[in-house]
C-alpha positions as protocol buffer text, in pm:
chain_id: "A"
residue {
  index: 1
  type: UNK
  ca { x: 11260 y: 13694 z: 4031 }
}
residue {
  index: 2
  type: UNK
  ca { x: 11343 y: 13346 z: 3971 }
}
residue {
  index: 3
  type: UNK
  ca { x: 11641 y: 13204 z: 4189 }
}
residue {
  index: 4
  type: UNK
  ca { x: 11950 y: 13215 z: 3947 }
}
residue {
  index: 5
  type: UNK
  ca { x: 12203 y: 12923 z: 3944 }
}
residue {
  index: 6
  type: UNK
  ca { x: 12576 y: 12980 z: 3987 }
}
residue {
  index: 7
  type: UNK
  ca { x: 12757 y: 12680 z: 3834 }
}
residue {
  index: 8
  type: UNK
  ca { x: 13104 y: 12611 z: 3880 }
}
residue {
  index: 9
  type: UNK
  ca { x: 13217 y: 12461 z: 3547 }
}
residue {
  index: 10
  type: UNK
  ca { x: 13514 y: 12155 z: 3554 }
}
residue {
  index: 11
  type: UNK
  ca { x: 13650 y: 12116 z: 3161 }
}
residue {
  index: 12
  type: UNK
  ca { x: 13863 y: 11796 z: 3205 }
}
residue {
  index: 13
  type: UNK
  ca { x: 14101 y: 11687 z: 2984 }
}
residue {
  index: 14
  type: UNK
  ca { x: 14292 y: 11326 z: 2980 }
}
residue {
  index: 15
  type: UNK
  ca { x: 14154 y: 11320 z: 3385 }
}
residue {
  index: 16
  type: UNK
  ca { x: 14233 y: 11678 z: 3466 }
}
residue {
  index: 17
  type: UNK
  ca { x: 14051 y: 11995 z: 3505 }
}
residue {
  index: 18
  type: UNK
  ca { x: 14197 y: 12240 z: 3301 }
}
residue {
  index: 19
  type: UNK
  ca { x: 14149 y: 12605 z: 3181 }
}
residue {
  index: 20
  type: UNK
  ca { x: 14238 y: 12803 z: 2896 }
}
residue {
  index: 21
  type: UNK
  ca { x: 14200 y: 13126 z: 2703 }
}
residue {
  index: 22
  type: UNK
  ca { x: 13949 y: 13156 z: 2432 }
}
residue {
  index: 23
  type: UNK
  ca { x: 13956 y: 12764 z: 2391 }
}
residue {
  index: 24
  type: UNK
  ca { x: 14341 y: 12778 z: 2393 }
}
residue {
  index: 25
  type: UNK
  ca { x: 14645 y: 12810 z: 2615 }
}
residue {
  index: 26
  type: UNK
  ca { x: 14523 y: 12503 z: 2848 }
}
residue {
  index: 27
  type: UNK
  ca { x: 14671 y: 12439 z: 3191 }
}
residue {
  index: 28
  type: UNK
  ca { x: 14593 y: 12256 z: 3468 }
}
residue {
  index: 29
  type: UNK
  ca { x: 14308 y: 12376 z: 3701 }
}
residue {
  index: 30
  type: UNK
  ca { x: 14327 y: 12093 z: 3961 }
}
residue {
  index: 31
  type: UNK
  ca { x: 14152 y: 11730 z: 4033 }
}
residue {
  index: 32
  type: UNK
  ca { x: 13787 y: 11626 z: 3885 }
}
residue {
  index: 33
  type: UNK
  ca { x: 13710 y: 11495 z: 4192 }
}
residue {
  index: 34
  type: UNK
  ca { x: 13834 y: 11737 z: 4469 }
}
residue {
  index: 35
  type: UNK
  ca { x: 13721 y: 12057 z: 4301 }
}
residue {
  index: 36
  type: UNK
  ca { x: 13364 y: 11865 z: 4286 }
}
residue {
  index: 37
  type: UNK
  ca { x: 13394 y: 11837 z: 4615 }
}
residue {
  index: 38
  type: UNK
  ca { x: 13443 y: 12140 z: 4734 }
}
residue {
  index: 39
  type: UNK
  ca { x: 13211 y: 12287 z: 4523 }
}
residue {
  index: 40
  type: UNK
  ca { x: 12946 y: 12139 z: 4655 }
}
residue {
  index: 41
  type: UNK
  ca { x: 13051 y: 12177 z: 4967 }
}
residue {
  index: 42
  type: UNK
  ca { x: 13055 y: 12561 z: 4891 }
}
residue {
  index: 43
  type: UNK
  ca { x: 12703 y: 12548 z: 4788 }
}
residue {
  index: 44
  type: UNK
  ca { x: 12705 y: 12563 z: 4411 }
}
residue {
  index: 45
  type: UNK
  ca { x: 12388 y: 12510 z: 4257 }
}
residue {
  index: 46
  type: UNK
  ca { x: 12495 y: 12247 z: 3978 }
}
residue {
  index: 47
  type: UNK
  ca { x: 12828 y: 12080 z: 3855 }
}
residue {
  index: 48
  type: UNK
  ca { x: 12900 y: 12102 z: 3467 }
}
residue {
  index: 49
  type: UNK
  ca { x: 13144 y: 11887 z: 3363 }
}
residue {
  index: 50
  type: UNK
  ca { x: 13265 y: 11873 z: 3000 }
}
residue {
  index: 51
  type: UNK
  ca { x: 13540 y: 11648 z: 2883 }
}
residue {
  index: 52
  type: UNK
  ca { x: 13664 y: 11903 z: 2636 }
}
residue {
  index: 53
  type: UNK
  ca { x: 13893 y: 11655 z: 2477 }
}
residue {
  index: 54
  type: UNK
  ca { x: 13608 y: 11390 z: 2359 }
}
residue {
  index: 55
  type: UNK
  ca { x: 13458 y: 11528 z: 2025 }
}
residue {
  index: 56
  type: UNK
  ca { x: 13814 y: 11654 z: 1889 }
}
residue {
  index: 57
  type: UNK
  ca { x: 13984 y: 11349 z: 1997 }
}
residue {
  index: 58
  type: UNK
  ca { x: 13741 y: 11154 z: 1888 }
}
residue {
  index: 59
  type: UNK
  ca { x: 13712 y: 10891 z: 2245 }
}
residue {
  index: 60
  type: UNK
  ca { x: 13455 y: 10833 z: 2487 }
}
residue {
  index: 61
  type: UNK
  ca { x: 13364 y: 11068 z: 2798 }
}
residue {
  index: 62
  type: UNK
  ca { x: 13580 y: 10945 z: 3105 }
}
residue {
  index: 63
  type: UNK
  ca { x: 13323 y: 10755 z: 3247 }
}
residue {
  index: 64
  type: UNK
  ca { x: 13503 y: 10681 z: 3524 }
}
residue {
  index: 65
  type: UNK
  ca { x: 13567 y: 11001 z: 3625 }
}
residue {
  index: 66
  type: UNK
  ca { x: 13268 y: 11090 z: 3567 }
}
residue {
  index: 67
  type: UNK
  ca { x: 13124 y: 10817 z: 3851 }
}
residue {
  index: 68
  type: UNK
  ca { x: 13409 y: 10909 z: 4121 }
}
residue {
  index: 69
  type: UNK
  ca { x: 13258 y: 11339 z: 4070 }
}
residue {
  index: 70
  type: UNK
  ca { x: 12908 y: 11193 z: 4064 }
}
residue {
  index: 71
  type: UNK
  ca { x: 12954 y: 11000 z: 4419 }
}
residue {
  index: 72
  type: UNK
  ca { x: 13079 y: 11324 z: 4530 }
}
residue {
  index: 73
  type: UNK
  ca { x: 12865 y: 11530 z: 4478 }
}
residue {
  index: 74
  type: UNK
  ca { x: 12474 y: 11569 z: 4563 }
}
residue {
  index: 75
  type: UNK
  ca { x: 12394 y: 11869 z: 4334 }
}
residue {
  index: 76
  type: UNK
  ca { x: 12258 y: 11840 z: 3977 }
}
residue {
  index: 77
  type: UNK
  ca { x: 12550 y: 11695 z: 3759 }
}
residue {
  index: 78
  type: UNK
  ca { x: 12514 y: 11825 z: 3364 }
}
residue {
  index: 79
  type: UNK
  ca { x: 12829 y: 11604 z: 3183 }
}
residue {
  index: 80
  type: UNK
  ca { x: 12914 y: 11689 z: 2793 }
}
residue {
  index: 81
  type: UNK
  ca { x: 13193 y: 11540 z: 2552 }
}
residue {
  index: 82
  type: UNK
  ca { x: 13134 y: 11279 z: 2327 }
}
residue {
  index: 83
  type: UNK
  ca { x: 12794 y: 11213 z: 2346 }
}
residue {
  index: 84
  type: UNK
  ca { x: 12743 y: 11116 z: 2012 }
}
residue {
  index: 85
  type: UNK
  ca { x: 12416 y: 10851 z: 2059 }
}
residue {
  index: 86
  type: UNK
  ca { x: 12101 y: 10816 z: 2293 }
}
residue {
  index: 87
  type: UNK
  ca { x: 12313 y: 10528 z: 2434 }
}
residue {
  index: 88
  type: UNK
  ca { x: 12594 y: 10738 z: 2531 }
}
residue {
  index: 89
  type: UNK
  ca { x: 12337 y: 10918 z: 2674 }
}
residue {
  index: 90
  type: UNK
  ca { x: 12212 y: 10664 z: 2895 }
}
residue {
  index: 91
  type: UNK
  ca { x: 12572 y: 10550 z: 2992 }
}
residue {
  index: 92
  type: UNK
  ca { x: 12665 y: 10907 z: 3140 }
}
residue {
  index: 93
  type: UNK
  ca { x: 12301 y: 10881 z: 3303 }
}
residue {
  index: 94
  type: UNK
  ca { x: 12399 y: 10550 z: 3454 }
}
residue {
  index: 95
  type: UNK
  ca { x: 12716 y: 10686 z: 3584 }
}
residue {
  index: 96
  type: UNK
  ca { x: 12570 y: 10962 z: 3774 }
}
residue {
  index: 97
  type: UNK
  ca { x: 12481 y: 11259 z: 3545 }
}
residue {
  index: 98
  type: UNK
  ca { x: 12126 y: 11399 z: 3614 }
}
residue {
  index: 99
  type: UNK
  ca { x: 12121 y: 11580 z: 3247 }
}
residue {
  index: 100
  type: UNK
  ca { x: 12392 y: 11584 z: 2943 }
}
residue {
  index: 101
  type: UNK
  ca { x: 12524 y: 11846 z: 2712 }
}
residue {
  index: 102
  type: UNK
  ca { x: 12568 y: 11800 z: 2330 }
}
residue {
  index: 103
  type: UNK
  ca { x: 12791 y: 12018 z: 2079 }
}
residue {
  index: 104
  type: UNK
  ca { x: 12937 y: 11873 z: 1800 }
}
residue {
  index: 105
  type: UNK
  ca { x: 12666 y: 11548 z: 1789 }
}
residue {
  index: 106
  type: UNK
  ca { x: 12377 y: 11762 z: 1728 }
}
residue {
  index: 107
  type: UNK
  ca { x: 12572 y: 11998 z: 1463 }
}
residue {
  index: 108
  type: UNK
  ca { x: 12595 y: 11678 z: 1270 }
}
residue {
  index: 109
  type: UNK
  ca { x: 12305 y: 11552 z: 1338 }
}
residue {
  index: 110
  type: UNK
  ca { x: 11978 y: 11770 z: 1455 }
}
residue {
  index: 111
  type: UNK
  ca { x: 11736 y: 11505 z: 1569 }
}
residue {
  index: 112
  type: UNK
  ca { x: 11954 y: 11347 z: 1790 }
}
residue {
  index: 113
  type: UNK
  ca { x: 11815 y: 11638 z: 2005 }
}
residue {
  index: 114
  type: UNK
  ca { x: 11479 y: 11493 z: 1972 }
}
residue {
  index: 115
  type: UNK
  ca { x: 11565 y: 11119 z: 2008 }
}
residue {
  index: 116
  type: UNK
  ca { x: 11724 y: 11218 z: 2334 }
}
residue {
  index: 117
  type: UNK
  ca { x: 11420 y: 11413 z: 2494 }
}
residue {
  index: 118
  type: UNK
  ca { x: 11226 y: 11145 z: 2392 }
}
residue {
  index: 119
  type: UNK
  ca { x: 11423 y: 10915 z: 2577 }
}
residue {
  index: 120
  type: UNK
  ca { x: 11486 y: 11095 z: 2865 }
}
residue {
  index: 121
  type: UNK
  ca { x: 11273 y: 11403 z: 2871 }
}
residue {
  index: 122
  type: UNK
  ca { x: 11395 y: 11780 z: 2755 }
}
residue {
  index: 123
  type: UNK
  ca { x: 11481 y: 11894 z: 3101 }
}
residue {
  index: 124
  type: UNK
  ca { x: 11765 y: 11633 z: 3037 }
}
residue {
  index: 125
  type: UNK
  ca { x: 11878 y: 11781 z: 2727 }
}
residue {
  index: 126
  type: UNK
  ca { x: 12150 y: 12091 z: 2717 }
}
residue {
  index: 127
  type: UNK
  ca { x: 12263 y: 12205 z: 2388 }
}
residue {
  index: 128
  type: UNK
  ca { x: 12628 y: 12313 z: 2450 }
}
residue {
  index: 129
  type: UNK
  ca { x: 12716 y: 12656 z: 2187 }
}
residue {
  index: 130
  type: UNK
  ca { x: 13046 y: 12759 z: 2170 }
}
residue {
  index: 131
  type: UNK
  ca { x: 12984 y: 13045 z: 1951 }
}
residue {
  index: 132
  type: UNK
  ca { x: 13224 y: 13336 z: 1807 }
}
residue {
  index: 133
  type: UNK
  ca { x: 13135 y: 13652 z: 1674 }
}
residue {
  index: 134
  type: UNK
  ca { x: 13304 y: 13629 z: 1304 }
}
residue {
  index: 135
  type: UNK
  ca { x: 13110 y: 14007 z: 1160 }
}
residue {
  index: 136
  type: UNK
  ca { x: 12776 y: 14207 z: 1110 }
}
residue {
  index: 137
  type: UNK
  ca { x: 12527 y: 14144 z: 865 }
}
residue {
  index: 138
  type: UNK
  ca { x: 12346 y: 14372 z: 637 }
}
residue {
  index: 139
  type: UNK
  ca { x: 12207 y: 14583 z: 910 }
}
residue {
  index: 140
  type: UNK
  ca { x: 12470 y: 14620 z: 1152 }
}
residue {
  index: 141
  type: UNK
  ca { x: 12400 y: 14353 z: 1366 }
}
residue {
  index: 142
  type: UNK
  ca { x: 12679 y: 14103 z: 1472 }
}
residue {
  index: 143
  type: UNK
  ca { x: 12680 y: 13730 z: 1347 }
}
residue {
  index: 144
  type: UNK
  ca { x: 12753 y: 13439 z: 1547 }
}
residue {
  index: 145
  type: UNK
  ca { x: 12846 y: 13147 z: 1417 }
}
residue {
  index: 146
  type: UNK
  ca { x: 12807 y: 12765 z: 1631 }
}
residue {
  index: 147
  type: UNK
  ca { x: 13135 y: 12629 z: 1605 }
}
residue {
  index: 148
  type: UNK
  ca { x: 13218 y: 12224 z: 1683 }
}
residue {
  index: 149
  type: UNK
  ca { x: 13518 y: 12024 z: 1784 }
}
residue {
  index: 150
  type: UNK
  ca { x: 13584 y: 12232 z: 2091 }
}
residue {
  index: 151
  type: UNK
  ca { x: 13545 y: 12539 z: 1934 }
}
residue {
  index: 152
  type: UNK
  ca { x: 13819 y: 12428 z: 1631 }
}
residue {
  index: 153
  type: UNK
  ca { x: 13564 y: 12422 z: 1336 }
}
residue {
  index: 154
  type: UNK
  ca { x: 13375 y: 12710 z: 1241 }
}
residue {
  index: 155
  type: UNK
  ca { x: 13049 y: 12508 z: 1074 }
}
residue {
  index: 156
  type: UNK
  ca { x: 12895 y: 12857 z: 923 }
}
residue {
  index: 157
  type: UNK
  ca { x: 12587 y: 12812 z: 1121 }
}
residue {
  index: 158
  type: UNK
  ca { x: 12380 y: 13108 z: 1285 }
}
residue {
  index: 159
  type: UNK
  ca { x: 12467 y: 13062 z: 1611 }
}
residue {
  index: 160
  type: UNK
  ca { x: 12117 y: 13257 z: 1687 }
}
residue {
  index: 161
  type: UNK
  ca { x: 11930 y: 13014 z: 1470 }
}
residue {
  index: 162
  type: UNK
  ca { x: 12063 y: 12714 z: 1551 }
}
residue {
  index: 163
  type: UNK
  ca { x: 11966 y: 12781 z: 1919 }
}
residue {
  index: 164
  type: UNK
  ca { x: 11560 y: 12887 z: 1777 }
}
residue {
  index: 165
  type: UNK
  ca { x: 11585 y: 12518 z: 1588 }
}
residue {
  index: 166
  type: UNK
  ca { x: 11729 y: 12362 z: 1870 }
}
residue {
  index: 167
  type: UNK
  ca { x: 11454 y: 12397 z: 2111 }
}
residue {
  index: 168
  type: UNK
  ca { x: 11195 y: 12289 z: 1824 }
}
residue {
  index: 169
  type: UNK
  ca { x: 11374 y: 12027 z: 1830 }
}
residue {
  index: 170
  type: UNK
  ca { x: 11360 y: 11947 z: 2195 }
}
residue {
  index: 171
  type: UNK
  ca { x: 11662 y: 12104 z: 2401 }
}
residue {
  index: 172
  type: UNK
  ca { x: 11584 y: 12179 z: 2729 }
}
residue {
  index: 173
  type: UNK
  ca { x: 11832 y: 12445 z: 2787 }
}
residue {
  index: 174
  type: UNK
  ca { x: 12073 y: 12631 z: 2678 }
}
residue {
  index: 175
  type: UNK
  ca { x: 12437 y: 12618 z: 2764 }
}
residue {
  index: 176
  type: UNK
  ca { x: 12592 y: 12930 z: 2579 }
}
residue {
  index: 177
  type: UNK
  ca { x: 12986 y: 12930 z: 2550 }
}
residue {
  index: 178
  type: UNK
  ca { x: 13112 y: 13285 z: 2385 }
}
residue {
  index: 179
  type: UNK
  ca { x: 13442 y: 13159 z: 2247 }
}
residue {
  index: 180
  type: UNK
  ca { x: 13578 y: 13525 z: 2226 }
}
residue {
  index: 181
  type: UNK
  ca { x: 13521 y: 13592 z: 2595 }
}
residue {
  index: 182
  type: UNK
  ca { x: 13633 y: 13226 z: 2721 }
}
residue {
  index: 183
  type: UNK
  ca { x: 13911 y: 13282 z: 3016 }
}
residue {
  index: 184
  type: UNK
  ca { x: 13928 y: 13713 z: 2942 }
}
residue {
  index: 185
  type: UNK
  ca { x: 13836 y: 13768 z: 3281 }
}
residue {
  index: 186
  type: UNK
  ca { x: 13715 y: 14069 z: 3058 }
}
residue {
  index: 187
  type: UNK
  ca { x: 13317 y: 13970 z: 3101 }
}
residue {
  index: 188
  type: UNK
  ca { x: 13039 y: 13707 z: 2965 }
}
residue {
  index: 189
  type: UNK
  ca { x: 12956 y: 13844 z: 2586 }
}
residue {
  index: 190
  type: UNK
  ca { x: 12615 y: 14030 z: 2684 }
}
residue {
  index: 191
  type: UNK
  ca { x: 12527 y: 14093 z: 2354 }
}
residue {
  index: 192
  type: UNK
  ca { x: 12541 y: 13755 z: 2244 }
}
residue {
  index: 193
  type: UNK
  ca { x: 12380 y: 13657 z: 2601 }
}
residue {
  index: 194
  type: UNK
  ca { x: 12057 y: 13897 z: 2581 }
}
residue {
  index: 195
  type: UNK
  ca { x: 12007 y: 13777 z: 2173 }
}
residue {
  index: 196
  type: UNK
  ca { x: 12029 y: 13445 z: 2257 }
}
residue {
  index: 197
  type: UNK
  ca { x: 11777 y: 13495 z: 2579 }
}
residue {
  index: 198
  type: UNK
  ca { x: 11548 y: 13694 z: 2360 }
}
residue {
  index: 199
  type: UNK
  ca { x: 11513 y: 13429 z: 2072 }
}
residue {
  index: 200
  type: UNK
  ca { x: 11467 y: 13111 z: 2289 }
}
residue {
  index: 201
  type: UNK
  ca { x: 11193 y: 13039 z: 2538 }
}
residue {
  index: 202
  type: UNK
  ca { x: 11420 y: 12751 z: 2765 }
}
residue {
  index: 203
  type: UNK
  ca { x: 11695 y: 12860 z: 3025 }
}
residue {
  index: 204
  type: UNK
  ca { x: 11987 y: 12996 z: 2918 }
}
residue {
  index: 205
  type: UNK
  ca { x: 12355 y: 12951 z: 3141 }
}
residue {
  index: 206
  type: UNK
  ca { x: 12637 y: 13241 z: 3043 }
}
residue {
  index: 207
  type: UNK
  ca { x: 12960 y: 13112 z: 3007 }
}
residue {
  index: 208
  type: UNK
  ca { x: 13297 y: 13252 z: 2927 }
}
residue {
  index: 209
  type: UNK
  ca { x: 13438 y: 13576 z: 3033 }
}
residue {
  index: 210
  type: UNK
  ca { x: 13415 y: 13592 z: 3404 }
}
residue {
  index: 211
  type: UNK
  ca { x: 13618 y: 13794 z: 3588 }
}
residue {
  index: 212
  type: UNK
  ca { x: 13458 y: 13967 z: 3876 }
}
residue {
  index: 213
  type: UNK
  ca { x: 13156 y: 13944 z: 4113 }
}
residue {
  index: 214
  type: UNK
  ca { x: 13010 y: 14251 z: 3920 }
}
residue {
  index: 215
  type: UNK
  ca { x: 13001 y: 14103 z: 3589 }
}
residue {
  index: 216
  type: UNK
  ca { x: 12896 y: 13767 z: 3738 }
}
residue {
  index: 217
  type: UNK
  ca { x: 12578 y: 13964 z: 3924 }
}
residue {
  index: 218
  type: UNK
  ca { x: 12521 y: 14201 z: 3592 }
}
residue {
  index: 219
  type: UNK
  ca { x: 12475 y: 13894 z: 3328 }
}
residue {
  index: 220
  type: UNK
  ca { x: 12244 y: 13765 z: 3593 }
}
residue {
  index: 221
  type: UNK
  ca { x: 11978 y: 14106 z: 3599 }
}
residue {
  index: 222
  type: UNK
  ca { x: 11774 y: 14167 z: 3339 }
}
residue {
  index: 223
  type: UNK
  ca { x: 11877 y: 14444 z: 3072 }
}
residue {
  index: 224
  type: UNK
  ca { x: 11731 y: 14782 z: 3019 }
}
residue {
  index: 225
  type: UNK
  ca { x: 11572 y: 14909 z: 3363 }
}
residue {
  index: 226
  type: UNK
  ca { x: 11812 y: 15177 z: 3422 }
}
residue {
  index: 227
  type: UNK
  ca { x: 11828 y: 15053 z: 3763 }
}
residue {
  index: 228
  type: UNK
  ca { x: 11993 y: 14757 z: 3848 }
}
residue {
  index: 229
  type: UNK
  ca { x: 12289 y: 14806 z: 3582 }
}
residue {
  index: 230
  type: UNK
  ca { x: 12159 y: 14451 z: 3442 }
}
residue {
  index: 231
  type: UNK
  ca { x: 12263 y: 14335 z: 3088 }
}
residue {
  index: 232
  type: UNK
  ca { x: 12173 y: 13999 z: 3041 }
}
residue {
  index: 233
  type: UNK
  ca { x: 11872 y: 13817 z: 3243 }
}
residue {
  index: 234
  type: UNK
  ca { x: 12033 y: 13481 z: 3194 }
}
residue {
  index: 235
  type: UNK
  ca { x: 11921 y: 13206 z: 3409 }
}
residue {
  index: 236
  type: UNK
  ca { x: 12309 y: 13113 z: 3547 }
}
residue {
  index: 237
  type: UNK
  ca { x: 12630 y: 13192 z: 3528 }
}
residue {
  index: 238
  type: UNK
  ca { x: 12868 y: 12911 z: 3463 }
}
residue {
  index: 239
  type: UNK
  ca { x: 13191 y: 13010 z: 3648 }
}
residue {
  index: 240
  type: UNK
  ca { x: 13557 y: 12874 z: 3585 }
}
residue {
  index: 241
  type: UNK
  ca { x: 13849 y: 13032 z: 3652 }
}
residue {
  index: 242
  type: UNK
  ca { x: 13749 y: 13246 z: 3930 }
}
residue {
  index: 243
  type: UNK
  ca { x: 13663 y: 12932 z: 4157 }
}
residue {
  index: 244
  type: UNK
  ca { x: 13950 y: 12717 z: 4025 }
}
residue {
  index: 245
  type: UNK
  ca { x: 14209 y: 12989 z: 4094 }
}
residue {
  index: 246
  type: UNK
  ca { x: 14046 y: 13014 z: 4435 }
}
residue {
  index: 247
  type: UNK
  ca { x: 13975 y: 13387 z: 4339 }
}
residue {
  index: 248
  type: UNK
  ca { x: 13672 y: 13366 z: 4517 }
}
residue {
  index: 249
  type: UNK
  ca { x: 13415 y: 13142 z: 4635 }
}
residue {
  index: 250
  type: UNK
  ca { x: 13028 y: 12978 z: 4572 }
}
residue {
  index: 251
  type: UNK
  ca { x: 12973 y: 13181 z: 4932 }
}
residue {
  index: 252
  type: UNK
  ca { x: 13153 y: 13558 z: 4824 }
}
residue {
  index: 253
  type: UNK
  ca { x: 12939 y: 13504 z: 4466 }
}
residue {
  index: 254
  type: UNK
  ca { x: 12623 y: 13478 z: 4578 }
}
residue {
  index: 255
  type: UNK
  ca { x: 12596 y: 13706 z: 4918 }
}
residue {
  index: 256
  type: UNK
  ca { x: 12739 y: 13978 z: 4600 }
}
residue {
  index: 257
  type: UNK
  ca { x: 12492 y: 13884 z: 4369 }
}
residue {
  index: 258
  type: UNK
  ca { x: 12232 y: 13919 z: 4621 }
}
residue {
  index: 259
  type: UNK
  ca { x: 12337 y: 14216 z: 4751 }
}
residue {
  index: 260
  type: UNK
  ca { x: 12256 y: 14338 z: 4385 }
}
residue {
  index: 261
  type: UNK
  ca { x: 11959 y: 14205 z: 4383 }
}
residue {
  index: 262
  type: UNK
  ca { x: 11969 y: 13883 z: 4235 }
}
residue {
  index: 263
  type: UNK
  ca { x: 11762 y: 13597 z: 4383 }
}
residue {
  index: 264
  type: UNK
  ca { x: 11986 y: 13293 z: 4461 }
}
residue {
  index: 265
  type: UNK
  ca { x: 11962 y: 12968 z: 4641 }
}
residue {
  index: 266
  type: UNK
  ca { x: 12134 y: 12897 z: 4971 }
}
């Protein structure tokens, strides 16, 4: 088995990390730059940092903020919020990311995916998802829709499809936010996780819904051997709330995961 990455996830807003419940409810989670410290510290894999605040506000990424986590850290940095252009691209490179995350951008406009992996490469490319269940189609199965803005504006795209398009496009990876499961605690959306994994050939990170070391290890194991009690298979687990609340730590996640049979790094 591949290693599989656990990512502590910082969504700042106005300079703060904060955390919410199903994109609402925000409060503060603590300091950009000490959390990135100590995460990587703790051994995390990667840093995401999204400035939640940038497409719906309309404002650039904190680029400044951005440079005082990147000196801090010396683990891949994936930023996301308000890249809008290959230039802002290239700014958030130039301040320290090692890849960047697009929502809202590429909703509006598709082959910005492509200008950016031609600029940069794909394995520098993450589309961001924040998609929400909103029914079932004809046979049964449920429909997810991409939604933009921070998860405000439904755009009536197929989640599922817009992922398949995505890669064609260029994406690299995949970072998939279930809006219904964001800050539960109740568990990442493995439905939503194993259609997404089975429809796209890139990596694919869970996020939203973590609230123990079991789900964190189960969306990690592949689905359907009867064995290991997998349901997902994703690539890594983007974790919030847990670490921010000091529920646990990088350490307690991955000697559980292992212990389950997971492959991590250390």
């Amino acid at each position: 088995m591949q290693a599989k990455r656990i990512i502590p996830c910082l969504d700042v807003d106005d300079g703060r990390v904060v955390k919410g419940v199903k994109f609402k409810g925000i409060r503060d989670a603590g300091d950009p730059v000490e959390l990135a410290r100590r995460y990587n510290e703790d051994g995390a894999d990667e840093l995401t940092f999204l400035d939640i605040g940038a497409s719906y506000k309309s404002r650039a990424t904190l680029l400044e903020v951005v440079r005082r986590v990147a000196a801090e850290v010396f683990i891949p940095l994936c930023v996301g919020g308000g890249i809008r252009t290959v230039e802002d691209m290239r700014e958030a490179m130039n301040a320290g990311a090692d890849k960047v995350s697009v929502c809202t951008a590429a909703l509006r406009n598709p082959g910005l995916l492509g200008e950016m992996a031609r600029a940069y490469g794909s394995q520098c490319v993450v589309l961001s998802i924040d998609a929400k269940r909103i029914g079932a189609g004809k046979d049964g199965r449920p429909v997810w829709h991409a939604f933009s803005h921070g998860g405000r504006e439904d755009t009536g795209i197929d989640a599922v499809g817009w992922a398949i398009r995505a890669v064609e496009l260029g994406t690299g990876e995949i970072l998939l936010n279930s809006i219904d499961a964001d800050g539960t605690g109740g568990g990442y959306d493995r439905e939503l996780t194993r259609t997404i994994l089975e429809a796209v050939p890139v990596p694919v990170i869970a996020s939203g819904g973590a609230g123990t070391l079991d789900q964190i290890a189960r969306i990690l194991l592949p689905s359907g051997d009867g064995v290991t009690g997998g349901f997902g298979g994703a690539d890594a687990a983007l974790v919030a709330s847990l670490l921010h609340f000091e529920k646990t730590t990088i350490g307690e996640i991955k000697s559980y995961v292992e212990s389950r049979g997971v492959c991590v790094r250390w």
